[in-house]
Backbone as CSV, one residue per row, in Angstrom:
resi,resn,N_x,N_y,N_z,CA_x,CA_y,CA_z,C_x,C_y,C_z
1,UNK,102.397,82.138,81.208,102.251,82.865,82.456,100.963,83.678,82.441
2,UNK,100.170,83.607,83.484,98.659,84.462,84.206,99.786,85.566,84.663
3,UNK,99.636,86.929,84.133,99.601,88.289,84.990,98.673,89.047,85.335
4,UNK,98.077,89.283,86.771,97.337,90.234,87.036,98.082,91.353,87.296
5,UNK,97.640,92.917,86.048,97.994,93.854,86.529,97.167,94.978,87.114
6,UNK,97.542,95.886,88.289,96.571,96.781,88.485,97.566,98.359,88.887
7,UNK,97.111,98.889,89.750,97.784,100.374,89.572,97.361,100.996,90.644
8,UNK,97.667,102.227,91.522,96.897,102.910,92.137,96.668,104.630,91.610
9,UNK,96.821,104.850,90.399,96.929,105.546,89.476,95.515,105.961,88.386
10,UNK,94.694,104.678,88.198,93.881,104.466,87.671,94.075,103.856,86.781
11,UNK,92.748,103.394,86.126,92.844,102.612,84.894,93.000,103.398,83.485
12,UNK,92.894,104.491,83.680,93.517,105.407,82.487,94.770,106.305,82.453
13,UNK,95.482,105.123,83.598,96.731,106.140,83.326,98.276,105.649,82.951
14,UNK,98.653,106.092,82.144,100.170,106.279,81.544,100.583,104.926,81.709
15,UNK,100.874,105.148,83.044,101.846,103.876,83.599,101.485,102.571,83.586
16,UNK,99.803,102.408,83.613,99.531,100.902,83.630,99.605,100.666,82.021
17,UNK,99.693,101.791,80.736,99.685,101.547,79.729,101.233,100.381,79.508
18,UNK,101.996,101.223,80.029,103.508,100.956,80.226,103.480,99.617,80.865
19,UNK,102.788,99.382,81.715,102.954,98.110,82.561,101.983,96.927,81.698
20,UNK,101.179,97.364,80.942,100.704,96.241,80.140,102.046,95.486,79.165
21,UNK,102.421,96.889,78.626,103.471,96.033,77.526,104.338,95.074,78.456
22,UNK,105.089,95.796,79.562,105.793,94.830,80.120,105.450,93.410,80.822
23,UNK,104.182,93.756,81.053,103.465,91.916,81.308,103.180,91.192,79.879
24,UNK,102.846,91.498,79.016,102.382,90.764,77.691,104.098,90.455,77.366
25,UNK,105.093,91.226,77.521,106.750,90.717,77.019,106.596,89.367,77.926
26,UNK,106.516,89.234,79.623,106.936,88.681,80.391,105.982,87.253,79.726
27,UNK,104.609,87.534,79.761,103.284,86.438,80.066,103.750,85.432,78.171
28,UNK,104.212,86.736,77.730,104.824,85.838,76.275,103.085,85.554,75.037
29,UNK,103.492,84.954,74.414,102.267,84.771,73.174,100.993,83.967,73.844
30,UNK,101.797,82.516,74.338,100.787,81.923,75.010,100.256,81.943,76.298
31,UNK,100.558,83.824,76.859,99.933,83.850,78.473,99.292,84.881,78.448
32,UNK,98.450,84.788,79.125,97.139,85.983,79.370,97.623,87.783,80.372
33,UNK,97.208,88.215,80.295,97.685,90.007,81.100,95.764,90.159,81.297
34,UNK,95.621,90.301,82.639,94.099,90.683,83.253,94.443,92.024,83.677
35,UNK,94.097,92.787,83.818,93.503,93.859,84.816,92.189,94.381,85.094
36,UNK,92.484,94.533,86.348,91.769,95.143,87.162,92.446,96.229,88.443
37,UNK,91.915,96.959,87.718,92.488,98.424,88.669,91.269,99.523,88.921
38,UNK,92.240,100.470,89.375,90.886,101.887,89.847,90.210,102.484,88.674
39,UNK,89.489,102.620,89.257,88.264,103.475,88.375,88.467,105.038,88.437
40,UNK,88.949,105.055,89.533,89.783,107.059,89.733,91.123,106.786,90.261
41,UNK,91.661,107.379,90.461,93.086,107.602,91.058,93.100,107.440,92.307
42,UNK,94.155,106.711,93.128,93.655,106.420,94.282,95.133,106.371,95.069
43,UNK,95.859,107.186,94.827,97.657,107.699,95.487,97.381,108.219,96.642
44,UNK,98.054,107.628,96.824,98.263,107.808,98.514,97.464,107.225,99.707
45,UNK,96.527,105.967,99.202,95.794,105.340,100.063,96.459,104.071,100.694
46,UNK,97.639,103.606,100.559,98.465,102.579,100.776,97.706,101.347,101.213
47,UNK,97.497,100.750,101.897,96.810,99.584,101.764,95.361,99.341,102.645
48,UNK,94.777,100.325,102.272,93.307,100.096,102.523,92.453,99.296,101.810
49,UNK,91.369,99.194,102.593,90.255,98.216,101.535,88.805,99.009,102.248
50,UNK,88.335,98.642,101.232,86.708,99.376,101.520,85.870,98.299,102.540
51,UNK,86.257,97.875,103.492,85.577,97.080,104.514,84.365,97.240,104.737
52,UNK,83.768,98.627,104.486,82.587,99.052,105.153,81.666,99.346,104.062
53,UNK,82.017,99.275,102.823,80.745,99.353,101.728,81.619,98.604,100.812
54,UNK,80.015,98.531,99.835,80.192,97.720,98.301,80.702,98.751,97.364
55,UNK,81.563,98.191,96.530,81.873,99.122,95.507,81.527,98.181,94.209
56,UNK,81.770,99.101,93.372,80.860,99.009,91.463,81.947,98.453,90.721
57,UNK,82.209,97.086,89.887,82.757,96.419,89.398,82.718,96.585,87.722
58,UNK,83.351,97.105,87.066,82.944,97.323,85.869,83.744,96.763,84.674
59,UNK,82.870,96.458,83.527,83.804,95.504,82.221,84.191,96.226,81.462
60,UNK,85.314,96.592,80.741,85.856,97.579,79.916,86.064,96.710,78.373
61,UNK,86.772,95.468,78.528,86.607,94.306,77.405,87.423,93.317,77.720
62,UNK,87.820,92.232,76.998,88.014,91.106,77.373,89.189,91.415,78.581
63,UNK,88.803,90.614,79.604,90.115,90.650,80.546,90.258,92.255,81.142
64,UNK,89.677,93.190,80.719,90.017,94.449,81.544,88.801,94.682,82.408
65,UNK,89.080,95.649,83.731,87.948,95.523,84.347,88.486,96.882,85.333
66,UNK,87.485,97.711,85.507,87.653,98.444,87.038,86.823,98.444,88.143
67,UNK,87.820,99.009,89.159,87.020,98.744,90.187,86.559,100.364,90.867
68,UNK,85.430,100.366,91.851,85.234,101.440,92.385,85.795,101.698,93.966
69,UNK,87.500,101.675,93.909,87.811,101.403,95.248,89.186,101.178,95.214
70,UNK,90.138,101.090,96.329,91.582,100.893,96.615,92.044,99.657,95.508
71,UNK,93.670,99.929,95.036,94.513,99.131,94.796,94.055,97.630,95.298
72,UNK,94.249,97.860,96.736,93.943,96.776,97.726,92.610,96.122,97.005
73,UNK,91.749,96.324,96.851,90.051,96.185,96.310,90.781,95.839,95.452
74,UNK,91.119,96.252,94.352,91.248,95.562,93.269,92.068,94.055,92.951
75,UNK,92.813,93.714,93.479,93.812,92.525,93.835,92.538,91.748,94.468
76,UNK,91.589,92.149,95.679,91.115,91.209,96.296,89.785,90.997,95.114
77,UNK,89.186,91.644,94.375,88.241,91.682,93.371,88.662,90.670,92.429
78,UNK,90.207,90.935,92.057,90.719,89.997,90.708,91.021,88.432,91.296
79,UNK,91.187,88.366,92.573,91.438,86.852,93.255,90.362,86.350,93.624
80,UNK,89.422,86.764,93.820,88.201,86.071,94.783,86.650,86.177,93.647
81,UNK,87.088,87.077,92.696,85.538,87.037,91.631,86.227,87.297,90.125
82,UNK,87.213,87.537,89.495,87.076,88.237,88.490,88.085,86.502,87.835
83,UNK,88.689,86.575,88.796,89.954,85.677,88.410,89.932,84.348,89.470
84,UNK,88.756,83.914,89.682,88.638,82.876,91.084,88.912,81.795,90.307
85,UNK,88.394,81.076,89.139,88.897,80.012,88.419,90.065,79.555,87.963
86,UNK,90.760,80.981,87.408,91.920,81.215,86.933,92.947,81.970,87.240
87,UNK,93.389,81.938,88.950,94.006,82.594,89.508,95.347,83.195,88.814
88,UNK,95.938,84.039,89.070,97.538,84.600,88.298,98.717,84.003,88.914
89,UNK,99.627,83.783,88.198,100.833,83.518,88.681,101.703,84.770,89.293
90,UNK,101.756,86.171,89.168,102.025,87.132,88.756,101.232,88.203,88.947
91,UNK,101.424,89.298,90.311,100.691,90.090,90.383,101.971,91.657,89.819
92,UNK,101.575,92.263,89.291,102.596,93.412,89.246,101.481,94.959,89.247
93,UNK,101.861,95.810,89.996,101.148,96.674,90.664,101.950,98.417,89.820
94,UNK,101.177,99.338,88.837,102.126,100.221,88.632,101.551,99.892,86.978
95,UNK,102.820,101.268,86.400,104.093,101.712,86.916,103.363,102.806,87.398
96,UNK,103.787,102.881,88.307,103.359,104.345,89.367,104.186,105.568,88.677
97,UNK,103.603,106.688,88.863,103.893,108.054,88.244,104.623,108.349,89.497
98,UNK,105.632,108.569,89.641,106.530,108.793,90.536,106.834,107.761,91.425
99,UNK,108.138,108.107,91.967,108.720,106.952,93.001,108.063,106.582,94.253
100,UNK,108.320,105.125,94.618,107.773,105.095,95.678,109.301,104.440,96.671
101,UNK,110.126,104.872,96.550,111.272,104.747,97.315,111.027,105.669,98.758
102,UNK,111.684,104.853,99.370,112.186,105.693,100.882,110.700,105.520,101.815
103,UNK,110.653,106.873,102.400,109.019,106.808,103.202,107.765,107.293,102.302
104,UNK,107.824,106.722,100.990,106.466,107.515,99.695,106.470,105.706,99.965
105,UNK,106.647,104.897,100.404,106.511,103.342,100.408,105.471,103.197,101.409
106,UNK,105.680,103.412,102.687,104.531,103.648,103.508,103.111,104.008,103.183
107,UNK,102.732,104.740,102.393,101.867,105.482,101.637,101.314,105.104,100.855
108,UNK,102.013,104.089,100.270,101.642,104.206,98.387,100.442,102.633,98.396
109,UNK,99.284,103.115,97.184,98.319,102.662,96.955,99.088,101.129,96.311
110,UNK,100.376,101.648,95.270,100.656,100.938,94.359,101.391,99.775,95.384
111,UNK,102.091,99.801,96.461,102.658,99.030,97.297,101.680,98.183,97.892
112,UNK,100.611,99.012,98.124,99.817,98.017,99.005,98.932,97.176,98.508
113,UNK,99.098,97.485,96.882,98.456,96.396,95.671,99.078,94.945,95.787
114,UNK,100.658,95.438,95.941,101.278,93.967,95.844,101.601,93.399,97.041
115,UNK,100.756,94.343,98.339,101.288,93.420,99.267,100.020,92.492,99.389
116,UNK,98.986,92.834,99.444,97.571,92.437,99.777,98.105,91.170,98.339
117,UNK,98.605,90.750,97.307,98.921,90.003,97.081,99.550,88.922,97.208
118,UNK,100.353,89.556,97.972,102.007,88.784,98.995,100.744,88.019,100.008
119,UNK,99.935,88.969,100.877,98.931,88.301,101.740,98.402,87.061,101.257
120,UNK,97.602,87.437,100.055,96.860,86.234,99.632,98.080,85.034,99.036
121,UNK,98.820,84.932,99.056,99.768,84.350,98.579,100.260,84.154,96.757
122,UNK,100.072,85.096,96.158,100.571,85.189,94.984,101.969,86.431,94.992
123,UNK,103.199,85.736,94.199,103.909,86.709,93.867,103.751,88.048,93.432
124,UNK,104.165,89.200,93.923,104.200,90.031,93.410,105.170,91.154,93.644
125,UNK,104.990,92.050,92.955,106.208,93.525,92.249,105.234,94.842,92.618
126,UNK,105.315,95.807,92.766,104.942,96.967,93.211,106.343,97.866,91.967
127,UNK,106.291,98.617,90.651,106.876,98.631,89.259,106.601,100.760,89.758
128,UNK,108.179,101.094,89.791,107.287,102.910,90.084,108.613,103.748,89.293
129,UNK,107.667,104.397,88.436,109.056,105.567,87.940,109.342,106.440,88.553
130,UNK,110.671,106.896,89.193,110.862,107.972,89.543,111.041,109.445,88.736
131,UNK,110.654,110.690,89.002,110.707,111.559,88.150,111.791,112.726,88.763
132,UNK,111.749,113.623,87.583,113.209,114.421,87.963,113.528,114.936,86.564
133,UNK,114.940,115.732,86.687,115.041,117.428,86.113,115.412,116.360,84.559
134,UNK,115.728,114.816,84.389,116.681,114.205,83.000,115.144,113.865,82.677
135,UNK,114.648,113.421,82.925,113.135,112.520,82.414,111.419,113.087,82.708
136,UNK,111.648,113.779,83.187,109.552,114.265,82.935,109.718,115.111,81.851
137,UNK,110.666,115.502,81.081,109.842,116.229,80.391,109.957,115.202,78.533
138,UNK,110.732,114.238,78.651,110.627,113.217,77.549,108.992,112.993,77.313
139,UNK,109.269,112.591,75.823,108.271,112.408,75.394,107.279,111.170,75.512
140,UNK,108.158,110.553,76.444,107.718,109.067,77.017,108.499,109.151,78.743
141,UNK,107.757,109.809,79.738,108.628,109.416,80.866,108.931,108.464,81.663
142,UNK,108.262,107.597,80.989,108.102,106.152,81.458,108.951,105.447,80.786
143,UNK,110.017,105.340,80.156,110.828,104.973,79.014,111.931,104.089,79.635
144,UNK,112.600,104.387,80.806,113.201,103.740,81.739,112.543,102.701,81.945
145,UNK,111.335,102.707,82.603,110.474,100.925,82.951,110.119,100.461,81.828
146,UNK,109.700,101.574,80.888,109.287,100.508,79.633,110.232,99.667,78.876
147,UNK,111.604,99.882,78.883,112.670,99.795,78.187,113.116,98.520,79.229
148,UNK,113.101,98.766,80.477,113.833,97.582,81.396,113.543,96.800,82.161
149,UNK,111.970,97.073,82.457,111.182,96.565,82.864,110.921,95.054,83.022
150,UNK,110.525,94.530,81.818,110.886,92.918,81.436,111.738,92.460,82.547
151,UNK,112.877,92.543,82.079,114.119,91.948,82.421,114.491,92.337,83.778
152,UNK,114.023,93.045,84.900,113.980,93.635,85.677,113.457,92.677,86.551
153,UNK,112.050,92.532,86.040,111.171,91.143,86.593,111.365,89.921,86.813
154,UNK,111.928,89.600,85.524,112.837,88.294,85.379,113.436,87.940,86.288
155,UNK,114.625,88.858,86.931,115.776,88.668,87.035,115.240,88.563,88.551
156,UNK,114.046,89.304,89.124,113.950,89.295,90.524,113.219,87.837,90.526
157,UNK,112.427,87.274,89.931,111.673,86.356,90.039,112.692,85.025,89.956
158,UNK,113.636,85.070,89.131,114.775,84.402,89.198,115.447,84.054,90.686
159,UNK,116.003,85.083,91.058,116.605,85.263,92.043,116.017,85.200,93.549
160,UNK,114.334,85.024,93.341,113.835,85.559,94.478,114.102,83.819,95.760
161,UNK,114.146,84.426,97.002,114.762,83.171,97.141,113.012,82.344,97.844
162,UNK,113.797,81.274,98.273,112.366,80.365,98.881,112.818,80.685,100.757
163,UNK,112.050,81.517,101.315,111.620,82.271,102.611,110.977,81.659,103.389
164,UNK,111.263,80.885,104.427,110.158,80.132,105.436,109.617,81.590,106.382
165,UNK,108.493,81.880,106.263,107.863,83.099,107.063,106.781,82.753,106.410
166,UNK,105.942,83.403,107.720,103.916,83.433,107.794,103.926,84.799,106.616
167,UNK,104.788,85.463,106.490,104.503,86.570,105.597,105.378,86.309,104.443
168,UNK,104.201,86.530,103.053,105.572,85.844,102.150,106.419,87.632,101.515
169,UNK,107.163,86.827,101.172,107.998,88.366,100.104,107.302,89.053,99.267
170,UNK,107.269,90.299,98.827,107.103,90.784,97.473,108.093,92.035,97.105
171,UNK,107.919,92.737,95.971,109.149,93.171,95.720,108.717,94.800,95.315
172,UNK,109.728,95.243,95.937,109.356,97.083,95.393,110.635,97.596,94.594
173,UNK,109.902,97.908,93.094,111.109,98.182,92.298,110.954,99.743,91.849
174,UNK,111.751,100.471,91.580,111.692,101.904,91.321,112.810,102.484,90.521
175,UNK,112.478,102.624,88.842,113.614,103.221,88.004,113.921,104.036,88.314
176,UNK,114.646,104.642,87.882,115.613,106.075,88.217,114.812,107.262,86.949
177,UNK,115.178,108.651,87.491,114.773,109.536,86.781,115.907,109.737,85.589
178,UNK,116.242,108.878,84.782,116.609,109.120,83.824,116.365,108.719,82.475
179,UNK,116.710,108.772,81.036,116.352,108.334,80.109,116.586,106.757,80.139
180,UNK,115.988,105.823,79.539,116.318,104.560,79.128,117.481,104.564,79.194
181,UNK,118.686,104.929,78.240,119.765,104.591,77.906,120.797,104.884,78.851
182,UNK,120.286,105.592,79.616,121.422,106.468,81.238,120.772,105.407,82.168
183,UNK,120.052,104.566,82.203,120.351,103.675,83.203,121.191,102.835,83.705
184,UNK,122.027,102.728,84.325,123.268,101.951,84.888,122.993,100.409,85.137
185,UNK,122.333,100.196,85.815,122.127,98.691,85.947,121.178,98.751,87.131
186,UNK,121.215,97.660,88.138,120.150,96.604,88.777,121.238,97.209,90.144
187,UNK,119.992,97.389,91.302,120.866,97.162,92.755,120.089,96.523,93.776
188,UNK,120.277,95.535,94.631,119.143,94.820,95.271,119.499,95.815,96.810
189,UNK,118.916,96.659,97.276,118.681,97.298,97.911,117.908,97.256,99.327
190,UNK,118.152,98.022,100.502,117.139,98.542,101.447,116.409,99.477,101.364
191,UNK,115.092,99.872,101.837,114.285,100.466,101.786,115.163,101.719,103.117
192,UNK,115.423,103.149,101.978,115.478,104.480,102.921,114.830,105.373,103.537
193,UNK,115.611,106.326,103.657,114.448,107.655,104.592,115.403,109.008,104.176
194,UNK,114.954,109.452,103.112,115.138,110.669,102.979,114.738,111.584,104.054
195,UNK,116.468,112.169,104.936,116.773,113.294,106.482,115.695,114.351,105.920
196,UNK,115.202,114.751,106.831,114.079,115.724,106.609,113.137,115.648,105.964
197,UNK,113.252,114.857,105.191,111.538,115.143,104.304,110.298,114.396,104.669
198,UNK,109.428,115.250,104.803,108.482,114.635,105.396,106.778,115.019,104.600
199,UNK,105.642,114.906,104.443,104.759,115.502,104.098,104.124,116.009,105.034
200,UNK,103.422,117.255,104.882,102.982,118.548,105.953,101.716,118.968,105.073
201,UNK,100.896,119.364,105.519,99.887,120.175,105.191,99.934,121.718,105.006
202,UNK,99.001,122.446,104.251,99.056,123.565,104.238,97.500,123.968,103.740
203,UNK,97.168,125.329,104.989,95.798,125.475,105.238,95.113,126.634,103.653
204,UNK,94.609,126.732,102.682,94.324,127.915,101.935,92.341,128.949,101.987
205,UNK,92.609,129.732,102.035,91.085,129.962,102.087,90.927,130.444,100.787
206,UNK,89.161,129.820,100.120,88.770,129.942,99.416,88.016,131.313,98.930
207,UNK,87.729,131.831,97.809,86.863,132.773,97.736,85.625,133.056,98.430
208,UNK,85.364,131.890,98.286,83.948,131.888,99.787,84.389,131.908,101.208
209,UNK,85.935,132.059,101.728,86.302,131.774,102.654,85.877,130.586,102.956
210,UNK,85.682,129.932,102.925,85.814,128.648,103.281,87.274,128.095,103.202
211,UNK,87.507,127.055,104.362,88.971,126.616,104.492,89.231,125.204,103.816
212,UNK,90.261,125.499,103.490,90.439,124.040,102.748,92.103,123.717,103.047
213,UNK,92.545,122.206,102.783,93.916,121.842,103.572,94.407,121.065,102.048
214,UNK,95.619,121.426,101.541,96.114,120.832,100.679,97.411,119.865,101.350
215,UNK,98.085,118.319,100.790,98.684,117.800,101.507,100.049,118.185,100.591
216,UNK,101.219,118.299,101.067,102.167,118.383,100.534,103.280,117.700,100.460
217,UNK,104.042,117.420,99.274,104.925,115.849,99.400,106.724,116.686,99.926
218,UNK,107.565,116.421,100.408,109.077,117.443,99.965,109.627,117.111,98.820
219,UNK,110.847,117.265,99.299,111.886,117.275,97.949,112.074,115.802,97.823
220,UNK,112.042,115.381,96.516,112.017,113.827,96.050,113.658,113.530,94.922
221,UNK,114.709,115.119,95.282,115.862,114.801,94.982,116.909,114.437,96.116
222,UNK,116.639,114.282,97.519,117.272,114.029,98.377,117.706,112.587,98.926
223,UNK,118.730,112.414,98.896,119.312,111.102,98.440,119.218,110.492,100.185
224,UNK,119.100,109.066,99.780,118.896,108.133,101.022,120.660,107.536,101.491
225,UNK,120.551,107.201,102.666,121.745,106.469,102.752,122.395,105.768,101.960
226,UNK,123.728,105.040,101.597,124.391,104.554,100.930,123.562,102.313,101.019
227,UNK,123.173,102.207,100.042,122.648,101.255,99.737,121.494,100.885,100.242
228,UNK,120.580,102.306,99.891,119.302,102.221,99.827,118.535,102.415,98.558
229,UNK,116.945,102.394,98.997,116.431,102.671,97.295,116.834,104.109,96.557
230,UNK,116.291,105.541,97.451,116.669,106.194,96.683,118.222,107.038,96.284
231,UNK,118.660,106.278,96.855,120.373,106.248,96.717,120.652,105.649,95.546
232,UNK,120.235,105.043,95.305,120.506,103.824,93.793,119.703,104.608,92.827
233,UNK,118.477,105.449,92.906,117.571,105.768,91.966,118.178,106.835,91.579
234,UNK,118.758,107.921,92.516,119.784,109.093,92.125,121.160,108.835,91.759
235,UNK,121.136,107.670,92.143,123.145,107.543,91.315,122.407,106.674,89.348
236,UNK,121.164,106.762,89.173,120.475,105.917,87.967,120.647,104.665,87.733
237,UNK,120.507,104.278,89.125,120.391,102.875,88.557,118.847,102.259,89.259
238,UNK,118.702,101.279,88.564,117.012,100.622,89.389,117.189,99.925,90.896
239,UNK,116.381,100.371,91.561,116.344,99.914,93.045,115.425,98.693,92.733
240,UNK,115.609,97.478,93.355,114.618,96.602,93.659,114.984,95.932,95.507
241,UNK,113.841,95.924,96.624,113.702,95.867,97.421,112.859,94.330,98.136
242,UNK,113.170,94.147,98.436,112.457,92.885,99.225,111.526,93.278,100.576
243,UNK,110.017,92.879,100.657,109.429,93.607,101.743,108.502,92.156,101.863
244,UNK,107.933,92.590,103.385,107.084,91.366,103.750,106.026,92.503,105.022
245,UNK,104.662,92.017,104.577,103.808,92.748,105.614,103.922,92.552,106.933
246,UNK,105.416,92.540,107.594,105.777,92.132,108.958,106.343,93.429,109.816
247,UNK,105.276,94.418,110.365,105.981,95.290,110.845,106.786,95.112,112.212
248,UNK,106.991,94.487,112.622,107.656,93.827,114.034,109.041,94.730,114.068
249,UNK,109.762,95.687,115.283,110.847,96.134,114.912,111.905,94.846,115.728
250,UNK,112.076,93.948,115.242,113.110,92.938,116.026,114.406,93.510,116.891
251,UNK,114.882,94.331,116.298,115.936,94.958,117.069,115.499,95.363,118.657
252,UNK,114.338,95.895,118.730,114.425,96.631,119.987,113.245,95.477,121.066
253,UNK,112.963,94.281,120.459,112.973,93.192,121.301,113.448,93.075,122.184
254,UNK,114.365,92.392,122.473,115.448,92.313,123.611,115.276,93.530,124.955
255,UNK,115.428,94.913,124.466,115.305,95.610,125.330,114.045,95.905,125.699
256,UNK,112.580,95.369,125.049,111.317,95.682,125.897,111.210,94.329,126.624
257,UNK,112.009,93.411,126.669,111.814,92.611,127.747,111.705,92.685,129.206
258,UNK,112.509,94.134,129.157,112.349,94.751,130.899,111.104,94.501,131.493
259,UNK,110.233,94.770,130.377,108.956,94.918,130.863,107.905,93.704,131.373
260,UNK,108.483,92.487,131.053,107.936,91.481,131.274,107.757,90.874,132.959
């Protein structure tokens, strides 16, 4: 197995360390693990691409590489120049430093890694730890994906079904904030909406007075409806989600037909 991994986290951080081991388990002795990811941290840009300038492509050593630019950039960097000969079977995006369950999905750099994959038509996983009062302060908080990760993958890639749609599938998975061993099991899930929480701004002035706007996330212990992602991530077990870049709301079809 070809895995391309990347991150919206950066290329020096934690989680893609975590997400290497779990592609080299998956890709096995005789399969390759590429990355290409950010060159800075890049959370909360969800699926942008630098349309309007060039960004700086850089070699770190065999098979590693960053980019100067979105998640998104990087997937389209590793398909079209880095990896054009030797495309991946396997895109997996992460492990993201916190969850991207509920409406942090909308948002997230690391989601829009694997969808811009789903676009180009390669499989892919969007891999995110959730954090909380049992697991950030371990000495590995990533220990949950690192520990279950593998088999996590497997089991969706297994299972994933064959979808006639212009948009193909990819998958958003998100451990629970607990230790490895307090994980419960696997739930194939809907994507929630944690009631009230929303992100808001807040204005601070500087010593120079000068104004400046910090963005602010809410509470990320507030549980989603009953068989959603972060409903499953707070009862500890792993959410995995099925998504397709199809925002169409079908339901309320029917009733804008008035308008025709």
């Amino acid at each position: 197995m070809r895995i391309l991994i990347t991150n919206d986290d950066g290329i020096t951080a934690p989680g893609l360390k975590t997400l290497e081991g779990i592609a080299h388990t998956l890709a096995g002795p005789e399969g390759e693990v590429w990355t290409v990811a950010p060159a800075f941290e890049q959370s909360g840009v969800g699926h942008c691409i630098s349309y309007t300038r060039p960004f700086m492509l850089n070699e770190h050593g065999p098979q590693r590489f960053s980019v100067d630019g979105s998640p998104a950039d990087c997937v389209l960097t590793a398909l079209h120049v880095v990896m054009a000969d030797t495309p991946p079977d396997l895109v997996l995006s992460g492990v993201n430093r916190g969850n991207n369950s509920a409406e942090n999905t909308l948002y997230s750099g690391t989601i829009g890694a694997a969808m811009e994959a789903a676009l180009q038509g390669v499989p892919a996983m969007a891999l995110s730890q959730y954090f909380g009062p049992r697991n950030k302060d371990l000495s590995d908080p990533f220990e949950a994906a690192a520990q279950h990760g593998a088999e996590v993958v497997r089991k969706t890639l297994t299972a994933s079904p064959a979808v006639s749609s212009p948009y193909q599938l990819f998958y958003n998975i998100n451990f629970p904030p607990v230790p490895a061993a307090e994980v419960k099991g696997l739930r194939a899930v809907t994507q929630g909406r944690r009631s009230g929480v929303n992100f808001s701004a807040d204005q601070q002035e500087a010593p120079n007075r000068r104004r400046y706007v910090w963005i602010q996330g809410g509470n990320q212990q507030v549980e989603t409806e009953a068989g959603s992602d972060a409903a499953a991530n707070l009862q500890d077990f792993v959410s995995v989600t099925p998504m397709r870049a199809d925002l169409t709301a079908y339901d309320a079809l029917a009733a804008l037909k008035a308008i025709e």
